[in-house]
N, C-alpha and C positions, 0 to 999 in steps of 0.2 A: 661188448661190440654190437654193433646196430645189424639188424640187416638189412642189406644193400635195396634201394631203391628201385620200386618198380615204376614202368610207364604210366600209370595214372597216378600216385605221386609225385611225380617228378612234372606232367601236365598240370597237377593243381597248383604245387610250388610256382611253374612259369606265368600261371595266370595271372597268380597274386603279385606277379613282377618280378620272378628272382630269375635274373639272366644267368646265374651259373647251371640252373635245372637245367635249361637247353644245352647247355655244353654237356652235359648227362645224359641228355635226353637223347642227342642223335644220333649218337654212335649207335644207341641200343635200336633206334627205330630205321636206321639206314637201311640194311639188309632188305626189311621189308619195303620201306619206301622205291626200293632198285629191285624189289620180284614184281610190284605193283607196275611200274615202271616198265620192264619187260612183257607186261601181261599185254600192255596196250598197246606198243610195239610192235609186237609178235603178230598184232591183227591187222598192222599196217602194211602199205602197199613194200615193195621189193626196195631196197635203196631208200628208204626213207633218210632224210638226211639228220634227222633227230637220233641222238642215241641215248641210251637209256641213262647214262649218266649226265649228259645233261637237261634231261627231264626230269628229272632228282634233283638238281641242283634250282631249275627253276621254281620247280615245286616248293624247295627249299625256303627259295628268299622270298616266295608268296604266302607260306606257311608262317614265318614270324616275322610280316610285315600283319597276321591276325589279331589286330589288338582287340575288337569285340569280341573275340571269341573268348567262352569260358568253358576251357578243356574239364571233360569232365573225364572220361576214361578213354581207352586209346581204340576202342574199336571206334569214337565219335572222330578221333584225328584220323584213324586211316581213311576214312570214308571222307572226312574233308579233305586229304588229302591226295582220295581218286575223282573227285570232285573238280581239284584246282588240278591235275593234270588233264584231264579230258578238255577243262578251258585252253589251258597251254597246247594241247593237240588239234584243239576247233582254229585256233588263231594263228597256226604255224600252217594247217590245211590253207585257212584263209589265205594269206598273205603267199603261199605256193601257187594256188590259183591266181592270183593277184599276180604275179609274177609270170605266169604262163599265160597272160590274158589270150583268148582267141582259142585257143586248143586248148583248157587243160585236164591236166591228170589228174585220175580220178583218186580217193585217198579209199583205196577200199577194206573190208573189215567181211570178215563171214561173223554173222549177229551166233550162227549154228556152234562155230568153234568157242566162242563165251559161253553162249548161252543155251546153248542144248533144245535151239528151235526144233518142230518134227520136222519143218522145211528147208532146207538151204537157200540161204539169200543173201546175196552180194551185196551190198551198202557203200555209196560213200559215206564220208564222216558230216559231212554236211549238210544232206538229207536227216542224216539218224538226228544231228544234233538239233536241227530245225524241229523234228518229228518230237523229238524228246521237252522241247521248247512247249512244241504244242499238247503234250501229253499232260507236263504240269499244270496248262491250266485247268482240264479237266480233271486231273486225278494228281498232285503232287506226289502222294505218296508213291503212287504207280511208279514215276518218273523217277524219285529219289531210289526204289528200287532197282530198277534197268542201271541208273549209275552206280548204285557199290557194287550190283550183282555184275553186269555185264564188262563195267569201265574198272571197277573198281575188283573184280577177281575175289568179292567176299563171300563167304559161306551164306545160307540160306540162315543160320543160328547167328553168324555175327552181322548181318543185315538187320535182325530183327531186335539184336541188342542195340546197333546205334538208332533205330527207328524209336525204339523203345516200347516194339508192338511182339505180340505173340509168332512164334513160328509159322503156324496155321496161318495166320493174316498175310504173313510175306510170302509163302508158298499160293496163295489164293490169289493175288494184288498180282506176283510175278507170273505167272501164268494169263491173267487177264491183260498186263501192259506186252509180253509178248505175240499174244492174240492180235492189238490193237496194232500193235508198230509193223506187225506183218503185214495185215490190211493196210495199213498209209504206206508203207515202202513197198508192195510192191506192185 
């Protein structure tokens, strides 16, 4: 008898094109996908009208419509996949503003409750994400940081595994991009 399949198996299988790996695959990574899901939630405004399962689900049908991607282990999927929900929450903000033209509501996020600023600072989502826009071009890696760390709810050690850089590097980068993003927001 085999033993049972792990997530970066079952990502390499789907790469190579076997659609059954995903029907394997998501059961086992739901859970996570819907804590992730709640992380980003939980820093939104009161009444958000997104809930976490269908954030999960969008994320979903944006996760294996991935066909360049070549899954390599699952800390690289989750971080794609607090990636493609931060997108799904910039474009749900949008289109809420867009909808309130003339007054609208702010989508706010405390960066302190993620991220363990020394400061407290209120954020929309559309500053941060503009700010973050403008971070990658000076430092992507900074940027790619702030999103697994902050959007993406991942450890300092599984940040540095899907970067593919040393702990020391993300702890130094992540302390420099929260420096930086203080300064532009506030």
């Amino acid at each position: 008898m085999q033993p049972p399949e792990g997530i970066s198996q079952l990502l390499n299988r789907w790469s190579n094109g076997d659609k059954t790996a995903l029907d394997k695959l998501m059961p086992m990574v739901y859970s996570e996908l819907r804590r992730l899901a709640n992380n980003y939630l939980r820093q939104e405004r009161q009444g958000h009208t997104l809930q976490p399962t269908a954030l999960v689900n969008e994320a979903y049908l944006k996760l294996i419509d991935q066909k360049s991607v070549r899954w390599q282990n699952r800390a690289q999927f989750y971080g794609i996949a607090a990636q493609l929900m931060r997108r799904i929450l910039v474009d749900h903000a949008r289109q809420h503003k867009a909808e309130k033209r003339g007054g609208p509501e702010q989508q706010r996020l405390s960066i302190t409750s993620a991220g363990q600023l020394a400061v407290e600072v209120e954020l929309d989502l559309l500053p941060l994400h503009e700010a973050l826009e403008e971070l990658a071009t000076i430092d992507p890696q900074q940027a790619r940081i702030v999103e697994l760390k902050f959007f993406g709810g991942l450890s300092i050690e599984e940040t540095a595994e899907v970067l593919g850089v040393g702990h020391a590097t993300v702890e130094r980068d992540w302390k420099m991009a929260r420096a930086w993003l203080r300064r532009k927001l506030e």
